[in-house]
C-alpha positions in Angstrom: 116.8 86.5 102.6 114.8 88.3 105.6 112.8 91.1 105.0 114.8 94.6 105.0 112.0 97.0 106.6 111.0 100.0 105.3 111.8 103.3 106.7 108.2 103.7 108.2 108.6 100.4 109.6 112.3 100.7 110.8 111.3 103.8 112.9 107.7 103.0 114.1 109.8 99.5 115.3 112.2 101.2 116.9 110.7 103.7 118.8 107.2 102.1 119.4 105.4 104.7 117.2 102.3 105.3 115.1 102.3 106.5 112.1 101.2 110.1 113.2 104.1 110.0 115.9 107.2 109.5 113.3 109.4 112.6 113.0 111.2 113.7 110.1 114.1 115.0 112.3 115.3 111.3 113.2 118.6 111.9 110.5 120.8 109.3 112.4 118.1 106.5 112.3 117.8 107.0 108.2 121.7 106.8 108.4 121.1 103.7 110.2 118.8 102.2 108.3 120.6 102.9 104.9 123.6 101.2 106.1 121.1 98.2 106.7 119.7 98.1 103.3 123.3 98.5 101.8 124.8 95.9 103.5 121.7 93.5 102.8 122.2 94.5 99.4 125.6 93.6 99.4 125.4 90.4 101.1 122.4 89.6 98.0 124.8 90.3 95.2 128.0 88.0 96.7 125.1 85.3 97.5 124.2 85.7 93.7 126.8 86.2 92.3 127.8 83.3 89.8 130.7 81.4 89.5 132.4 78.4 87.8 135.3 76.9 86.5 134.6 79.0 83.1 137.4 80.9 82.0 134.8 83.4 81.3 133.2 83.3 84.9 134.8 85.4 87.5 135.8 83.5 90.6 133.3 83.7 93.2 136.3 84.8 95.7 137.1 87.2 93.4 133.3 88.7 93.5 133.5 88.8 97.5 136.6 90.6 97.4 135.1 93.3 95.0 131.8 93.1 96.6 132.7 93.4 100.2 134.1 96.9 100.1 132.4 98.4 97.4 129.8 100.9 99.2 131.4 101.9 102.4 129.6 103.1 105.7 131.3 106.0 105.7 129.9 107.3 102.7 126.4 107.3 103.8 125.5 110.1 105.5 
């Protein structure tokens, strides 16, 4: 899996900062970079997830289907 960055990171990337020059007033970029750990999050759980021919295992296309929705953009704000 690749590295998710921190927010520090994620904004000094993006706009070429220092440290000292990050602003706390950047509220779309932290949207942006939730939606970035939420979907890598995501993605980690359905490439986890177990599966088997196990009566007791849940199907692994039944884990994406339940996965894939489950923490919409929208509600990160």
């Amino acid at each position: 899996m690749s590295k998710i960055p921190t927010a520090e990171e994620y904004l000094m990337e993006k706009y070429s900062l220092s440290y000292d020059e990050m602003s706390s007033n950047r509220s779309e970029d932290m949207i942006e970079f939730a939606k970035l750990h939420v979907k890598a999050a995501i993605k980690e759980c359905i490439e986890s997830a177990p599966s088997g021919s196990s009566t007791d295992t849940v199907s692994y296309e039944d884990v994406v289907e339940a996965l894939k929705d489950c923490y919409p953009d929208k509600n990160i704000k």
